[in-house]
N, C-alpha and C positions, 0 to 999 in steps of 0.2 A: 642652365647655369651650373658652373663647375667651382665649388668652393674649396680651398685649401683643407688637412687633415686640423691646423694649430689654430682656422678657425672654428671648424667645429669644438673643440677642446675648448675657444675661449666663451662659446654659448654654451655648453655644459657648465663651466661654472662660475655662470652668471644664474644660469637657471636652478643648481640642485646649491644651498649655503653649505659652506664647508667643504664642497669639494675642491682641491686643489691639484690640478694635472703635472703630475711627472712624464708622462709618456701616452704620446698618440698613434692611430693605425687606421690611416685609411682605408677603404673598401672602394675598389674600384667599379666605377656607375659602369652600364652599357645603355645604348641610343633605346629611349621610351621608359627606362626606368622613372617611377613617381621620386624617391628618396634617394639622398645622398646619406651614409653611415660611414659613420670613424667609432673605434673603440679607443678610450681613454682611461689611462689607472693614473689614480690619485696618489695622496702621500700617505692614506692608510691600506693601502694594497686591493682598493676597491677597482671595481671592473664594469666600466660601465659603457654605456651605448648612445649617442647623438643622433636621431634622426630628424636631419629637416625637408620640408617637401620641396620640390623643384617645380613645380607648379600652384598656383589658386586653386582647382578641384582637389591637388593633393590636401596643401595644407587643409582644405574643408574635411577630406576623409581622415585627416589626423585628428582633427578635432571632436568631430564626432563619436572619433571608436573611444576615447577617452574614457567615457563616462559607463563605457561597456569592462575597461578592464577589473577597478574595482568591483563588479560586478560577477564577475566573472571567478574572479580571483580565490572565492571561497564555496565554490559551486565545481569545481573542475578538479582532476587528481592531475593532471601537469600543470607545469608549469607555462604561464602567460606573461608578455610585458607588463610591469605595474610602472605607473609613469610617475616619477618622482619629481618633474620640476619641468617647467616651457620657459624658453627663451624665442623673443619674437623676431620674424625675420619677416622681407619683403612680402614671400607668398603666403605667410599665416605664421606659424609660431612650430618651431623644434622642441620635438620632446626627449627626453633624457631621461631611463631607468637603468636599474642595474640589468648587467649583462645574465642568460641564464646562460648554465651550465649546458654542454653539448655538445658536438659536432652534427652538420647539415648530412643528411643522407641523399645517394646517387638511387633514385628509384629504377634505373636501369640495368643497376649492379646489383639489385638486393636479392638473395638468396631466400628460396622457400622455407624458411629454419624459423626461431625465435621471432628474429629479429621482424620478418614480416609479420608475425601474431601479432607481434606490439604494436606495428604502426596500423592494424584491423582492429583492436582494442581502444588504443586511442581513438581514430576515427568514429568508431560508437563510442564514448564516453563524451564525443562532439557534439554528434547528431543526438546526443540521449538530452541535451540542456535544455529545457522548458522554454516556450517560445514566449515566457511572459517575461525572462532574463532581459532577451534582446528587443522584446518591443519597451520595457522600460526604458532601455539605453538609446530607444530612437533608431534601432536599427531598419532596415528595410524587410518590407513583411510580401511573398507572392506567395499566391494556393498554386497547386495546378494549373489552372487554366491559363491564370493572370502569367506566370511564369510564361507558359508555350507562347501568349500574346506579345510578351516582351520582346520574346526573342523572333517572332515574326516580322516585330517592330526594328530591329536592330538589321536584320536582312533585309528588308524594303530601303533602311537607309544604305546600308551598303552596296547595295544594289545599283542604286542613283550614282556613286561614287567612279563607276566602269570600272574599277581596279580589281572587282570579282570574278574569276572567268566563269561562263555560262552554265559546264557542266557542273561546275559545286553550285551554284545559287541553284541549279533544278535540284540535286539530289536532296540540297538543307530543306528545300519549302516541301518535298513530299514526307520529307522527317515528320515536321512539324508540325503538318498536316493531317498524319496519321494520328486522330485523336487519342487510340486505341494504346499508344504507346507513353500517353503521359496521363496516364493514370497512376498516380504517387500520393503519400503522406507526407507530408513538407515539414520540414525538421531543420531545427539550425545547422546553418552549413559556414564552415572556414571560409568560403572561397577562393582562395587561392595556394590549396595545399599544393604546394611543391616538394621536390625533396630538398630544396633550399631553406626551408620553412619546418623543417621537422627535424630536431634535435638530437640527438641518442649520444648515451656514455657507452664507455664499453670497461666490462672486467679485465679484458685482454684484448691489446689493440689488432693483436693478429688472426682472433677470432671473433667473424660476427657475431657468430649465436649467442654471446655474451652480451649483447647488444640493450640496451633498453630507450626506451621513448621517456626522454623528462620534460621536451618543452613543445612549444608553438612558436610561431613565430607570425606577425603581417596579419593582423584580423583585421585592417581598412576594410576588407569588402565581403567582414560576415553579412549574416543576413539569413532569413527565417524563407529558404527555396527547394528546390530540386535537392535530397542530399545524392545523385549522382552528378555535382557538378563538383563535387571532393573527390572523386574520382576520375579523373578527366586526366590528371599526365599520367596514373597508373597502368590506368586501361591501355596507354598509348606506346607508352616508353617498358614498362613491368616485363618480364616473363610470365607466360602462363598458369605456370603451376604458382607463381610468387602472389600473383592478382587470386587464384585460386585460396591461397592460405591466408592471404588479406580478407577476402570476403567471409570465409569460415570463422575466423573470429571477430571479424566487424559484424555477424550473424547473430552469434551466439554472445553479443556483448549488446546489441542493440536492445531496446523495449520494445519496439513494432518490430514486424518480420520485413525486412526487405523485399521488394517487388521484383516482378519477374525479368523486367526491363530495364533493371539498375545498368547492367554493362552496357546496353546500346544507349542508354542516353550518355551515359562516361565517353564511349567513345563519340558520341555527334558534337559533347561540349568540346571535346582536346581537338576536332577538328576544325570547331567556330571559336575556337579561342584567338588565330591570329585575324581573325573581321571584327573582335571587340578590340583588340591592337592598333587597328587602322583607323577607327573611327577618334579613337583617342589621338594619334597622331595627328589626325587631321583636323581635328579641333584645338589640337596645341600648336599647328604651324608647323610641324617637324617633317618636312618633306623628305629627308632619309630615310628617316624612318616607313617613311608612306611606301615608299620606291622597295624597300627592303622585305617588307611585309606583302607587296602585292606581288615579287618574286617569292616569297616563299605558298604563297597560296597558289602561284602557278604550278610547284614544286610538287604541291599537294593534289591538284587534279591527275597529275604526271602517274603516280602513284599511287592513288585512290584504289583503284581496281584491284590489284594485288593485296590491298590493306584487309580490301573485303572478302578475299580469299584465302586468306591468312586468319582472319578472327572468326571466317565460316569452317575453318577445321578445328581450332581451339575451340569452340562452339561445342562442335559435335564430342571431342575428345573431352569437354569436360561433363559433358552428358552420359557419355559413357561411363564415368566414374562414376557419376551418383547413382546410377541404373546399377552398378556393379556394390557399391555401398549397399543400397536399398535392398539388395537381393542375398548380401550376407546379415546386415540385420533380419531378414524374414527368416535366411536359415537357420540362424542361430537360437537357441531357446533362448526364453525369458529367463528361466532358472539358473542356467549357463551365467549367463548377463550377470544378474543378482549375487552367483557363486563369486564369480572372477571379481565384481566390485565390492562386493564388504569382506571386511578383512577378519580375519581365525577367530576372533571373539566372538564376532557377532554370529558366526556358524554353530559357535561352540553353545550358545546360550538357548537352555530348554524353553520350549514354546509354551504359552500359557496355556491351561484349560479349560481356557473359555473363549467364547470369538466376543470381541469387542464390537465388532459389527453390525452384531446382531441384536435386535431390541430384546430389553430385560427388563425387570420390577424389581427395584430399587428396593420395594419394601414390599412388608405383607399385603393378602388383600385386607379389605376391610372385613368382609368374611372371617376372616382365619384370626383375628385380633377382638380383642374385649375393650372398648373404651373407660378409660378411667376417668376422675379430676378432681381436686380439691374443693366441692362446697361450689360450684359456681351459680349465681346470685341471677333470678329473674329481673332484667333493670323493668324500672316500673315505666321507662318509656315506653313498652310494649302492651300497657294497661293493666299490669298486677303490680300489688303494691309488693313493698319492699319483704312483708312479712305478714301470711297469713295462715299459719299456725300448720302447714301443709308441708308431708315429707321431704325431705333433699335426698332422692333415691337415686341410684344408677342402671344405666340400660346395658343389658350382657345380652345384644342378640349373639343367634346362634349361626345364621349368613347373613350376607351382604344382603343390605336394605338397597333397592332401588330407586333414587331420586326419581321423582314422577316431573311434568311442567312446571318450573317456577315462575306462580302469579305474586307478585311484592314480595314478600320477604315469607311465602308458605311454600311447604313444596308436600306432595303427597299423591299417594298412589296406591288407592284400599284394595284394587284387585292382586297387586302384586305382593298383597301384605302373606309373608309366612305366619304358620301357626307357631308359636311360642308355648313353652313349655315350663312349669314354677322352677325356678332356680335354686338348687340344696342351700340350705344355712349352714354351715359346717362353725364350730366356735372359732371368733377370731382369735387369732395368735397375737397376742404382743409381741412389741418388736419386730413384727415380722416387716419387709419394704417393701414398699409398693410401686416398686420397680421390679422389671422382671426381664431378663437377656433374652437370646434369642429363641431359645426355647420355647418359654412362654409366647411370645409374639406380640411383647405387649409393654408399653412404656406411659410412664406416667405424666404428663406434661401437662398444665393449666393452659386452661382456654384452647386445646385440642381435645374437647371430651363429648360426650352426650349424656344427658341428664334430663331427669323432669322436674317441676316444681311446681307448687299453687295447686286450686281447686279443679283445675280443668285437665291436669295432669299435661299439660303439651308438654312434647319436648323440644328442647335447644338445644341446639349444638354451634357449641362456638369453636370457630377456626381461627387458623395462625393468623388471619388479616384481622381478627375484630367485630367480623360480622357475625351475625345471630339469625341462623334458620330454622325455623319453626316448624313441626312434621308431626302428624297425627298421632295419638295415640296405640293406634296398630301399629308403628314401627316401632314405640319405643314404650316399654310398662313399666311399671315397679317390679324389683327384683319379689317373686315368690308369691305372684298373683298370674292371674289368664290375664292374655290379652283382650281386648276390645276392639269392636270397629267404632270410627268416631273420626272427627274433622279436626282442624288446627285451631278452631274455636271452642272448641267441647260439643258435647250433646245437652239439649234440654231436657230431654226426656228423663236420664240417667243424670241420678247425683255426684258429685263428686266423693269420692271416698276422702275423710279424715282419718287419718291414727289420732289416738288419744293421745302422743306421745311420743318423742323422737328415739327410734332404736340403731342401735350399731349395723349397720347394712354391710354384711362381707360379700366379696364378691369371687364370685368360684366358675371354673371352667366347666360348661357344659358337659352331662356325661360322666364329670368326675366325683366318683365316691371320696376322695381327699379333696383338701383345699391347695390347689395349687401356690396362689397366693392369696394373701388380703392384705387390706388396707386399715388403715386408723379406723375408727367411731367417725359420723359424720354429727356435725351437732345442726340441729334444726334452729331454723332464724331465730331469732329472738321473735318475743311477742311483745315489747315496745315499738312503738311505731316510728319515733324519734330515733332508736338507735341505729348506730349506722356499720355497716361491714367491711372491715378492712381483708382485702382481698388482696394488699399487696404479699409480694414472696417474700415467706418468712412470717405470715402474720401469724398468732396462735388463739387467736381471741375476737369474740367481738367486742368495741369499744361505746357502752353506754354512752349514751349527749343526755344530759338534760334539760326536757323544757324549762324555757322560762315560766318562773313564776311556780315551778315542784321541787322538789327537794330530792336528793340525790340517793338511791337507793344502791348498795353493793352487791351487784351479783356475778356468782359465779359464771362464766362464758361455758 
C-alpha cells in the first residue's frame, strides 16, 4: 500500500495535539520495505516523523517496540525515537515523534578516521544495555544455542521454498552446524543497524572526521541475541581497516570482551540476511519481491568463493597487525609507557618514604605502651560488689602480656607470665596531663585501660566495644608490690591484700629515675553501699543516694 506524503501529515496531527502541518516530505518506499515515512514541520518550526506500517506484522513490530523506547530513552547517551502520539490505520496504528538531528551514514564509504570510532562506540554503548531493559519491554530474548536453532529453523523453511540454490543452503547448515563457532555472551542487539539507521552531524560537512554519532534509528527488531548480527552490513560492505577501527573501539567500550568469532558470524548473518527477506515476502504475497531476492542469492552463490578469498587475506592482514602491536607493547618498557603517559607534574612530584604496600603498625605494641584510665568501676555483674574498701590501682607492665585460650569471659596463661618488678613512686606533680604524645607512647582514653580492683585483685580490662576480660593476677599487680601466680578467681590459700587507705597511685616508666608523666590521685570507691559512681566524661565526683528511711550525710568525694 502506497499512501500520499499530505496523508501522512493529516495522521500526524490527528495523533500528536497541536501539531499543525505547514510542510511535508515524503521518503520514497522500495519493494519489501515494512514502513512508509514523510517528514512534517509544523507552525512552530518542529520537525517531525510519521511512520506507518505497511503491513499486520509491521504494525505488530511497531507496537511492541513502543514501550521499549521510553525505556530506553534514559539508559542510552544517543539519541532514540521517543513516540509522542499514534494515529490508527488499517494495519495497526502510525507513530509520530520528533524528528532527531543527523544525517544517515554510507558504511561503504566510511573512512578509518573518528568518524568509524564513533559508530564502534556507539555500538558498545548498545550491546552494554542490561538485558533486564528489553525483557521488561517484551522484547525478544535467544542464548546461544536457542539463537543457532533459530536460524537452523529459518533454513529448513527456506529450504522447502526451492528459491535457495544448493550450494549456499550446504555452506549456511555446516556454518551452523559448527557448534564451536557460536559460543557467544548474548547482549542487546539493534538488529538492523544499517548505515541508513545511524545518524552523525558533522562540524564541517567536507570533513568526516568531524563526524559524530547522535542517533538510532528502526529498533522494531531489537532483541536480547547474537551481538554479531549488528555487525552484519559492516563486515560485508565496510573496508577493512574501517571494520578494523570499528571493532577497536566497539572493544574498548564494551563490558564483556568480544569473542573470537564475532567477524565470521557478521559475515554468515549479511549473507542470510536476503533468506530472512524471502520468507517475509512470501508470507506477505509479494511475489516481486520473491523473484528479486532469489536473483540476488543466485548472485551471491556466483560470488561466494571470491568473498571467501578476500576476508581469508583481510583475516591474515589483520592478524598480522596485532602480532606486530603485541610485539611492540613487549618491546617497549613499562616505564617508557608510564613516562610518555603522565604528564611533567606527575614526574616532577617526590616519591614518598614509605611504601604503601607494605604492612605497618598503625600504632605502638602493647609492649612499648603503659595503660592508663580514669577510676574504672568492677560492675558487680561479675560478682564483686560495687565497693569493698579495696585499691583502684593501675597496671604498668613492662612487655606485652600474652593472651592465653579464651574460656567465657577469663583469659590466662601462668607459664607465659614475665617477672615484674616494683614500680618507683616518684611524687606526683600537679597539673601535670595525663596524656602524653608520641614519645611517651601512651594515651589516655576510658574504657581502653587495665586495672585491678576488689579482694581478689583480678584484673579488667575494658576495650573500645564494652566488653570486660578478666586475666590473672600475674599479668597484671598493684603498682610497687611482686607479682604473684594465681587464677582469674583468686587463690584460697593467699589473702587478699587490703590498704588501710586510698593513696595517690603515680604512674612512671619502667627504668625511669624521673617521672615521665603522672596522672591525678585516684580516689578509692566509697564505702556506702548505696552510693553509686558516675563514670560519665567529665564526672568529678562520686554522688552519694540515700537509703530510704537514713538521713543524708555530706561527704567530701
Amino acid at each position: 500500500m502506497t499512501r500520499s506524503p499530505l496523508f501522512l501529515a493529516a495522521l500526524a496531527s490527528s495523533a500528536v495535539p497541536g501539531l499543525d502541518p505547514v510542510r511535508v516530505q515524503g521518503v520514497a518506499t522500495r519493494p519489501g520495505d515494512l514502513f512508509e515515512i514523510a517528514y512534517v514541520q509544523d507552525s512552530q518550526d518542529r520537525r517531525w516523523v510519521v511512520k506507518a506500517p505497511c503491513t499486520a506484522a509491521a504494525g505488530a513490530m511497531l507496537d511492541d517496540v513502543s514501550a521499549l523506547s521510553g525505556l530506553l530513552g534514559r539508559r542510552i547517551e544517543i539519541a532514540i525515537p521517543m513516540v509522542r502520539g499514534y494515529s490508527p490505520v488499517p494495519e495497526g496504528r502510525a507513530a509520530v515523534y520528533l524528528r532527531l538531528p543527523g544525517r544517515p551514514l554510507d558504511f561503504a564509504a566510511l573512512d578509518a578516521g573518528p568518524l568509524a570510532a564513533e559508530v564502534g562506540r556507539a555500538l558498545g554503548h548498545i550491546h552494554n544495555i542490561d538485558h533486564l531493559v528489553l525483557e521488561e519491554a517484551g522484547r525478544p530474548t535467544y542464548d546461544a544455542e536457542a539463537h543457532r536453532r533459530r536460524q537452523l529453523s529459518e533454513l529448513d523453511r527456506a529450504a522447502a521454498t526451492g528459491h535457495v540454490p544448493t550450494g549456499l543452503l550446504t555452506r549456511w547448515e555446516h556454518a551452523l552446524e559448527d557448534v564451536s563457532l557460536w559460543r557467544f555472551a548474548p547482549s542487546a542487539v539493534h538488529g538492523t543497524l544499517t548505515g541508513d539507521n545511524v545518524l552523525a552531524s558533522f562540524e564541517d560537512d567536507d570533513d568526516a572526521s568531524t563526524g559524530r554519532v547522535r542517533g538510532v534509528l528502526a529498533w522494531e527488531e531489537s532483541r536480547i541475541a547474537d551481538p554479531a548480527d549488528d555487525f552484519a552490513e559492516l563486515a560485508s560492505v565496510a573496508p577493512a581497516r574501517t571494520l578494523d577501527a570499528v571493532l577497536d573501539a566497539y572493544a574498548a567500550t564494551r563490558i564483556e570482551r568480544p569473542d573470537v568469532h564475532l567477524v565470521r558470524r557478521a559475515r554468515l548473518a549479511a549473507e542470510m540476511a536476503p533468506l530472512r527477506r524471502l520468507l517475509r515476502a512470501l508470507s506477505a504475497g509479494e511475489l516481486d519481491v520473491v523473484e528479486s531476492t532469489a536473483e540476488q542469492l543466485r548472485a551471491l552463490e556466483a560470488r561466494v568463493e571470491a568473498d571467501d578469498r578476500r576476508h581469508a587475506q583481510e583475516d591474515r592482514r589483520r592478524s598480522e597487525r596485532a602480532e606486530q602491536a603485541r610485539q611492540q607493547a613487549a618491546a617497549t618498557p613499562a616505564g617508557r609507557e608510564t613516562a610518555a603517559a603522565s604528564p611533567p607534574s606527575e614526574l616532577e612530584r617526590p616519591e614518598p618514604d614509605w611504601d604503601a604496600t607494605q604492612p605497618h603498625v598503625p600504632f605502638p605494641a602493647p609492649g612499648a605502651t603503659q595503660a592508663i584510665s580514669k577510676a574504672p568501676l568492677l560492675d558487680e555483674a561479675h560478682g564483686r560488689p560495687a565497693s569493698d574498701g579495696g585499691p583502684s590501682t593501675y597496671a604498668a607492665p613492662e612487655s606485652q602480656a600474652r593472651e592465653g585460650t579464651r574460656t567465657g569471659s577469663t583469659v590466662h596463661d601462668p607459664a607465659q607470665d614475665p617477672p615484674h618488678e616494683p614500680a618507683q613512686e616518684p611524687t606526683p606533680e600537679p597539673g601535670q596531663p595525663a596524656h602524653e604524645g608520641p614519645a611517651g607512647g601512651t594515651v589516655d582514653e576510658p574504657g581502653d585501660a587495665t586495672h585491678t580492683a576488689g579482694a581478689g585483685n583480678e584484673a579488667v580490662r575494658h576495650d573500645r566495644t564494652g566488653s570486660t576480660v578478666f586475666s590473672s593476677p600475674g599479668d597484671v599487680h598493684p603498682v610497687g608490690e611482686p607479682a604473684t601466680d594465681g587464677t582469674a578467681e583468686g587463690s584460697a590459700d593467699e589473702p587478699a591484700r587490703q590498704p588501710e587507705e586510698s593513696q595517690p597511685v603515680p604512674v612512671v616508666a619502667p627504668g625511669s629515675e624521673a617521672s615521665a608523666f603522672e596522672i591525678d590521685e585516684v580516689e578509692a570507691l566509697p564505702e556506702d553501699e548505696g552510693a553509686v559512681l558516675d563514670l560519665h566524661e567529665g564526672a568529678s565526683g562520686f554522688v552519694p543516694v540515700t537509703p530510704p528511711g537514713q538521713a543524708r550525710t555530706d561527704e567530701s568525694p
